[in-house]
Backbone as XML, in Angstrom:
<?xml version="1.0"?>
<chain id="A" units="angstrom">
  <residue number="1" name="UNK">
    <atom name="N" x="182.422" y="82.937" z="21.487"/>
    <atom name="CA" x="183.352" y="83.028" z="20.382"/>
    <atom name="C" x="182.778" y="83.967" z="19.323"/>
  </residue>
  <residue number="2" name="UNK">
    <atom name="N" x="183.710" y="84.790" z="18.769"/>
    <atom name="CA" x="183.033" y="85.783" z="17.570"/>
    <atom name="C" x="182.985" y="84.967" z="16.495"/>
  </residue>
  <residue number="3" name="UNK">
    <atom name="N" x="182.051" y="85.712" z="15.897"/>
    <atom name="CA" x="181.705" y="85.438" z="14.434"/>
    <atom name="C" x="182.508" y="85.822" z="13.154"/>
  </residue>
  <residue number="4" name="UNK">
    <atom name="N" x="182.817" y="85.086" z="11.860"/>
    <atom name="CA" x="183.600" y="86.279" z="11.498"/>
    <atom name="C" x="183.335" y="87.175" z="10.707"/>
  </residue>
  <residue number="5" name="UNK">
    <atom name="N" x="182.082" y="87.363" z="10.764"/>
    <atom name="CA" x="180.905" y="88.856" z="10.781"/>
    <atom name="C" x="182.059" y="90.004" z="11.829"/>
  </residue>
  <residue number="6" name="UNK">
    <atom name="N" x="181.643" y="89.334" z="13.204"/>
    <atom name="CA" x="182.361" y="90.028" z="14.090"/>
    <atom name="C" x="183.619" y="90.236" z="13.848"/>
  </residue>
  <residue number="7" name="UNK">
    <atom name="N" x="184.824" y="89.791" z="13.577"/>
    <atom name="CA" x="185.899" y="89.527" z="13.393"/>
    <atom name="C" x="186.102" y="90.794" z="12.386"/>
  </residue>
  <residue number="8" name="UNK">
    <atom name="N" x="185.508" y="90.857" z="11.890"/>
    <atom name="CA" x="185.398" y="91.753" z="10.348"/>
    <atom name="C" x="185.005" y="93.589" z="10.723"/>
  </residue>
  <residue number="9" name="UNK">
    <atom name="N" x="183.815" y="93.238" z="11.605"/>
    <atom name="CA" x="183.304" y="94.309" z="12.145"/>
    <atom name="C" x="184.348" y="94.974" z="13.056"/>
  </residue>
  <residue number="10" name="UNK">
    <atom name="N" x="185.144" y="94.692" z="13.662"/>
    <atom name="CA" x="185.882" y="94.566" z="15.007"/>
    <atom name="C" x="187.281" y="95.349" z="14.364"/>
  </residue>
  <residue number="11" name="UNK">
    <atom name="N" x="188.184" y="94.951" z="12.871"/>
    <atom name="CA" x="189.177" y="95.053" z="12.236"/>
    <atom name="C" x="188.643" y="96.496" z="11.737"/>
  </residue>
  <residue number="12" name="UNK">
    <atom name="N" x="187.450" y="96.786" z="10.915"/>
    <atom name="CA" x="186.876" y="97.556" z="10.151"/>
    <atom name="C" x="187.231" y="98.900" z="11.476"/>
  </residue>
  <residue number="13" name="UNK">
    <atom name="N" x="186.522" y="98.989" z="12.370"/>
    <atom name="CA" x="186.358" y="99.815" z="13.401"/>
    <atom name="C" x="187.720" y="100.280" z="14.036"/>
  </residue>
  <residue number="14" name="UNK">
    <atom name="N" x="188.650" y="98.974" z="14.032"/>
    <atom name="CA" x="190.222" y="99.377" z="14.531"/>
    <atom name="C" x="191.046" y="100.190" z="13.604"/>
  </residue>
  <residue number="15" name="UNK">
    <atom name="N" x="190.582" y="99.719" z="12.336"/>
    <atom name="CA" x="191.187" y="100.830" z="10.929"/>
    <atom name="C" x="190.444" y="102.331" z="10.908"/>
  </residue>
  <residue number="16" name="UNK">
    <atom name="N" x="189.459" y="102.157" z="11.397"/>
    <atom name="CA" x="189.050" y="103.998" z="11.624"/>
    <atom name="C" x="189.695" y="104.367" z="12.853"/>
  </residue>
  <residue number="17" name="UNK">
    <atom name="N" x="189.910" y="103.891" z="13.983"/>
    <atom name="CA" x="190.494" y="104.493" z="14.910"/>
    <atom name="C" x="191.703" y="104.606" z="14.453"/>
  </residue>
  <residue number="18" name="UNK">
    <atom name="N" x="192.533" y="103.622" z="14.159"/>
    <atom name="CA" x="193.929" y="104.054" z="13.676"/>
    <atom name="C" x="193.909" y="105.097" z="12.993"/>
  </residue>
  <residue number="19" name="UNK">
    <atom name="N" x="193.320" y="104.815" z="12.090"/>
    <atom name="CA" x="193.547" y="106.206" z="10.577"/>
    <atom name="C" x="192.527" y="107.816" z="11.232"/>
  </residue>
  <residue number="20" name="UNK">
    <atom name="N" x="192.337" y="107.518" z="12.572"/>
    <atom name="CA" x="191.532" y="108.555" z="13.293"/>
    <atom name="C" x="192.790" y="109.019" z="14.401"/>
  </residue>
  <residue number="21" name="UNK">
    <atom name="N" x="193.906" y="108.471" z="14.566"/>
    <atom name="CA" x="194.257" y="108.403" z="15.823"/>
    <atom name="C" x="194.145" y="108.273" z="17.138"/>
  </residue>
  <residue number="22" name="UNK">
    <atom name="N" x="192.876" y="107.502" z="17.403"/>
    <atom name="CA" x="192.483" y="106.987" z="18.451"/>
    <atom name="C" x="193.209" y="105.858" z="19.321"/>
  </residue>
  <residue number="23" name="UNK">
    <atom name="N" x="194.339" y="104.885" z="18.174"/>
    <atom name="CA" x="194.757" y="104.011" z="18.763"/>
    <atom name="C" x="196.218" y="104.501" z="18.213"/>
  </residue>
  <residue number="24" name="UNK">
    <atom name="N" x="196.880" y="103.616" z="19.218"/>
    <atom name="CA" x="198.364" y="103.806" z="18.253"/>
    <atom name="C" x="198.863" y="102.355" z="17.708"/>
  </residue>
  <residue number="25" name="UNK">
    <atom name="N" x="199.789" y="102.664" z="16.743"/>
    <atom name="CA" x="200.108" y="101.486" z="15.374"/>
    <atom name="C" x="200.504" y="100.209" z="16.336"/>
  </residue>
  <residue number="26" name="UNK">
    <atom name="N" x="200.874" y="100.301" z="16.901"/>
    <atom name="CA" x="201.739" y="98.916" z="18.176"/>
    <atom name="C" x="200.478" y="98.014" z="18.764"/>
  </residue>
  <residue number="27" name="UNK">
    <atom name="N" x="199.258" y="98.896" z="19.301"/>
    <atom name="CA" x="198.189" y="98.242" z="20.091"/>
    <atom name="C" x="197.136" y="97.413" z="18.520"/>
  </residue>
  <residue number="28" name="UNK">
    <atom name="N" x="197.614" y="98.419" z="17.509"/>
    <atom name="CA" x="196.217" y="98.216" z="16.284"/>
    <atom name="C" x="197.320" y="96.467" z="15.214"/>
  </residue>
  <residue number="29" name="UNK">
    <atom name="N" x="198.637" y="97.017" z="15.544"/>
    <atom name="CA" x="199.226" y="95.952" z="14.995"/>
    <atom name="C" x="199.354" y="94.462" z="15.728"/>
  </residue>
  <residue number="30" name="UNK">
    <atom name="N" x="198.868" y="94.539" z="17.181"/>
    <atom name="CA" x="198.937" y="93.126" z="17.871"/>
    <atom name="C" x="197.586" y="92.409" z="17.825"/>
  </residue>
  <residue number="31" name="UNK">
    <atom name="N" x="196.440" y="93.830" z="17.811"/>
    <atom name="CA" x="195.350" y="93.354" z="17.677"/>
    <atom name="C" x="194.103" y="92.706" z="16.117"/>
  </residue>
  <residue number="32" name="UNK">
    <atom name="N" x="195.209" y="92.881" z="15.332"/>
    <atom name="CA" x="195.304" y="92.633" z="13.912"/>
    <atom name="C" x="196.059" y="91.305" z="13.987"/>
  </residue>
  <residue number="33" name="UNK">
    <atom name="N" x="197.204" y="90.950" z="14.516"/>
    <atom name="CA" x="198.107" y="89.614" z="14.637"/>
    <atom name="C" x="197.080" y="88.729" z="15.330"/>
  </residue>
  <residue number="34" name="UNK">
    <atom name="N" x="196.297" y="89.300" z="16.770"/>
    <atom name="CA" x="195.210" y="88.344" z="16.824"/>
    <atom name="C" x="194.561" y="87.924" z="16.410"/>
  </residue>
  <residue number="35" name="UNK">
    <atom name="N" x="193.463" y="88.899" z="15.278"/>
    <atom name="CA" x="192.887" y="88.705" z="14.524"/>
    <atom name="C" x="193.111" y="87.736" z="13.438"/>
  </residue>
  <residue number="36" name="UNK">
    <atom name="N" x="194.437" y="88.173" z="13.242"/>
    <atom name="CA" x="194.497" y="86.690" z="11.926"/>
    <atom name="C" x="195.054" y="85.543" z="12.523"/>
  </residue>
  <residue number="37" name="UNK">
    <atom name="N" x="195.486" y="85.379" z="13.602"/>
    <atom name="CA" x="195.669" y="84.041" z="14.176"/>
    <atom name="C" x="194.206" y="83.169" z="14.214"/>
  </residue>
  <residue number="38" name="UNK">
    <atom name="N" x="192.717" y="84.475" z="14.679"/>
    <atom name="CA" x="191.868" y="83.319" z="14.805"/>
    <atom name="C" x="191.347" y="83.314" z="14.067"/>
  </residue>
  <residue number="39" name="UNK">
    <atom name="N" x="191.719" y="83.998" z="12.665"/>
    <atom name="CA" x="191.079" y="83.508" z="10.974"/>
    <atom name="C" x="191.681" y="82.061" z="10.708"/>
  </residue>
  <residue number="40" name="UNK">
    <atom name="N" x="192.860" y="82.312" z="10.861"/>
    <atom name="CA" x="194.057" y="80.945" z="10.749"/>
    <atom name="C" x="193.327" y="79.840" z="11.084"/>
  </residue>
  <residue number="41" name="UNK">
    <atom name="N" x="192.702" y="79.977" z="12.926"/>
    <atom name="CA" x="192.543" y="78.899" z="13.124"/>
    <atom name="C" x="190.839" y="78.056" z="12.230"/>
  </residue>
  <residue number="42" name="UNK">
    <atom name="N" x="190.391" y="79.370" z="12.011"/>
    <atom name="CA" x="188.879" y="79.139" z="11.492"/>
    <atom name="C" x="189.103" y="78.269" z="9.743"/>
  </residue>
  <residue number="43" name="UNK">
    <atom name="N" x="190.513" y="78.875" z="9.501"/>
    <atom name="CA" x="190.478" y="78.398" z="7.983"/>
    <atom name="C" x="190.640" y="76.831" z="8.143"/>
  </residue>
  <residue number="44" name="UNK">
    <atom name="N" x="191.812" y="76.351" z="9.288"/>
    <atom name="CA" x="191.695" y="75.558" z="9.282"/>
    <atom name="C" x="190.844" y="74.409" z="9.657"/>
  </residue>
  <residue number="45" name="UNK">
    <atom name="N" x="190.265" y="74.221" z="10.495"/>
    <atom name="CA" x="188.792" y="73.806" z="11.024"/>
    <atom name="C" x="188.085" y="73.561" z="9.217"/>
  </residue>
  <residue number="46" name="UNK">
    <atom name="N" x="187.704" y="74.765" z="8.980"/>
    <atom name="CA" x="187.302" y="74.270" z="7.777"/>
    <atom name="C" x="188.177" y="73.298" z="6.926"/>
  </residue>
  <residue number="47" name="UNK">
    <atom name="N" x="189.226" y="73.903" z="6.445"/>
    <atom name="CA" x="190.171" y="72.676" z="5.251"/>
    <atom name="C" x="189.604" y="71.376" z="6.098"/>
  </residue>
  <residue number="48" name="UNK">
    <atom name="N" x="190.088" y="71.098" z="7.779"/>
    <atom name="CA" x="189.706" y="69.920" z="8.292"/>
    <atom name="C" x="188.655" y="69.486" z="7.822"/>
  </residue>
  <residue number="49" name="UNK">
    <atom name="N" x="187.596" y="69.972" z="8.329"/>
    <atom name="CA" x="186.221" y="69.469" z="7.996"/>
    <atom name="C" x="185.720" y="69.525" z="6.385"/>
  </residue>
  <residue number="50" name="UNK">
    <atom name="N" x="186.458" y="69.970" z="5.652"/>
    <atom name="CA" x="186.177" y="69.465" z="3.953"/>
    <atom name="C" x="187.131" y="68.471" z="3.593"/>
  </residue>
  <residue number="51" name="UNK">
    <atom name="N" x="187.945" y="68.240" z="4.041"/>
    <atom name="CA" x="188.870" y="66.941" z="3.779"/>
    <atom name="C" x="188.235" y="65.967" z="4.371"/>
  </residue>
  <residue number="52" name="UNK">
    <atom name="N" x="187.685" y="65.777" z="5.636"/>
    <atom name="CA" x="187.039" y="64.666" z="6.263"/>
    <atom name="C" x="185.618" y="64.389" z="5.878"/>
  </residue>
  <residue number="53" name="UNK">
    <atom name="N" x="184.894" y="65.543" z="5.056"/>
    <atom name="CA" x="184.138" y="65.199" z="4.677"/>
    <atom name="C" x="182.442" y="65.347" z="5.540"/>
  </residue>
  <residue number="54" name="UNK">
    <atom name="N" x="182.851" y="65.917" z="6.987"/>
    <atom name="CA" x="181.888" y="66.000" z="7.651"/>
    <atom name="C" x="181.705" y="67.803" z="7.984"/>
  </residue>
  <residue number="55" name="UNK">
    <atom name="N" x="180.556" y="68.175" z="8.480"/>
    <atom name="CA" x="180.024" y="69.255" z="9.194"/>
    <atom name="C" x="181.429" y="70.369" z="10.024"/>
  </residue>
  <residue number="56" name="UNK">
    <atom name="N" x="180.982" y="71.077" z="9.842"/>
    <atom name="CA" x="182.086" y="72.047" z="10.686"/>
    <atom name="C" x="180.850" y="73.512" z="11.314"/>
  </residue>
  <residue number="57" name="UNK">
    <atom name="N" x="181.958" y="73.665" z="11.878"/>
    <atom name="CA" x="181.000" y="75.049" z="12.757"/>
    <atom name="C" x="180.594" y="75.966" z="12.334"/>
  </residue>
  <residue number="58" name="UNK">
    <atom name="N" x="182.207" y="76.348" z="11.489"/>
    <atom name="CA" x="181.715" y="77.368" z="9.965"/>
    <atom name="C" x="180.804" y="77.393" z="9.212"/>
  </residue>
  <residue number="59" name="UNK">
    <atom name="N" x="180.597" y="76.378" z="8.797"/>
    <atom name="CA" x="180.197" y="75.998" z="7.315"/>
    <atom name="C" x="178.375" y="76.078" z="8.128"/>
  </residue>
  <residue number="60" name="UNK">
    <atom name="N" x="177.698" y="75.567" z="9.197"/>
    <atom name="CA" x="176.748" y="75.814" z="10.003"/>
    <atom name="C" x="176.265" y="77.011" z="10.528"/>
  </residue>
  <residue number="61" name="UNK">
    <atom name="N" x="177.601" y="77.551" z="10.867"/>
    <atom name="CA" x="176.968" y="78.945" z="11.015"/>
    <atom name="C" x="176.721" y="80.612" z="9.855"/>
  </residue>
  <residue number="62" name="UNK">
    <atom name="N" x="177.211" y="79.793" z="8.199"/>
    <atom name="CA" x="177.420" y="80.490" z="7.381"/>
    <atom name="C" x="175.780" y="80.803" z="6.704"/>
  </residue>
  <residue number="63" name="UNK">
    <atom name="N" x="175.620" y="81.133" z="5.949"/>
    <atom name="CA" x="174.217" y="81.211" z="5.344"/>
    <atom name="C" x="173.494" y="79.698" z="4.713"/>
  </residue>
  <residue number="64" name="UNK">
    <atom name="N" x="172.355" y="79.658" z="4.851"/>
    <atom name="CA" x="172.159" y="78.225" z="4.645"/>
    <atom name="C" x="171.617" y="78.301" z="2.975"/>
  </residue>
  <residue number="65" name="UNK">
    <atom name="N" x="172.380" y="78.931" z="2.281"/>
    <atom name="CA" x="172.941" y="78.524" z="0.767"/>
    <atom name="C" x="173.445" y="77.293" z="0.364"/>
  </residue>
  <residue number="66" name="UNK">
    <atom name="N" x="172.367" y="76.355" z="-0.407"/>
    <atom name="CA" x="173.060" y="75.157" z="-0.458"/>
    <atom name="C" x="173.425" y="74.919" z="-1.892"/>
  </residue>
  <residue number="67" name="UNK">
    <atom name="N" x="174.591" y="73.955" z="-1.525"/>
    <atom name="CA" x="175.397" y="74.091" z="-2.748"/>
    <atom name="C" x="174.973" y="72.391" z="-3.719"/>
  </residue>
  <residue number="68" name="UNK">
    <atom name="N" x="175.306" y="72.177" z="-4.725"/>
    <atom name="CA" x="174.986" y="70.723" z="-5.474"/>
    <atom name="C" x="175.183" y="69.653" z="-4.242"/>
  </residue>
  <residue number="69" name="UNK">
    <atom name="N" x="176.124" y="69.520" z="-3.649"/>
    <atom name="CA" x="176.251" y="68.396" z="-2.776"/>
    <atom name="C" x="175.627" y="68.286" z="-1.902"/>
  </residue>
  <residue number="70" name="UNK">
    <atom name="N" x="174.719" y="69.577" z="-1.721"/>
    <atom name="CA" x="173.508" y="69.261" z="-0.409"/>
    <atom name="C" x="174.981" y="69.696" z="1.155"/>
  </residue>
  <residue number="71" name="UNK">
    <atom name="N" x="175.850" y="70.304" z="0.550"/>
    <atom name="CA" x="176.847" y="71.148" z="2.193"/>
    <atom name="C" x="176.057" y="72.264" z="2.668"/>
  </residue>
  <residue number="72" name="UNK">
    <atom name="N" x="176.171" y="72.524" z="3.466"/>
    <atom name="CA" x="175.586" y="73.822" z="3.728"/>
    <atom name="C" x="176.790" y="74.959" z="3.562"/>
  </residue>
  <residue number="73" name="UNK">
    <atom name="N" x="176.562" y="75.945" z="2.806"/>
    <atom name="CA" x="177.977" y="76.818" z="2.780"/>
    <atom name="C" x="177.891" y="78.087" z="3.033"/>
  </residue>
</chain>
C-alpha cells in the first residue's frame, strides 16, 4: 500500500507529465479520481480511529511527533 508521501509524489509527477504532454487529460483525470478515492479512504480510517479513540495506521506511520495526549501524530 502507498504512503501518502507516495500518493503525493505520484500526483506531483502526473502534473508534470500532463502540463509536459506526456499524458493526456482523460488518463491524468481518472488517475487523480483514484487518487482521491484513496485519500478519502485514508481520511476516513483516521476520523474512525480519533473518534474511537484508538491507534490507526496513519497516525503510526506519520512522524513520531508527539502531541499533549501522548497520540502519536
Amino acid at each position: 500500500m502507498k504512503t501518502l508521501s507516495d500518493v503525493k509524489q505520484d500526483m506531483s509527477e502526473l502534473y508534470d507529465q500532463l502540463k509536459s504532454g506526456q499524458v493526456d487529460l482523460k488518463t491524468a483525470a481518472e488517475l487523480a479520481n483514484i487518487s482521491g478515492k484513496f485519500l478519502k479512504a485514508e481520511q476516513l480510517e483516521l476520523a474512525t480511529a480519533v473518534f474511537l479513540n484508538t491507534p490507526s495506521k496513519f497516525i503510526a506511520d506519520s512522524t513520531s511527533k508527539r502531541i499533549p495526549d501522548n497520540r502519536v501524530i
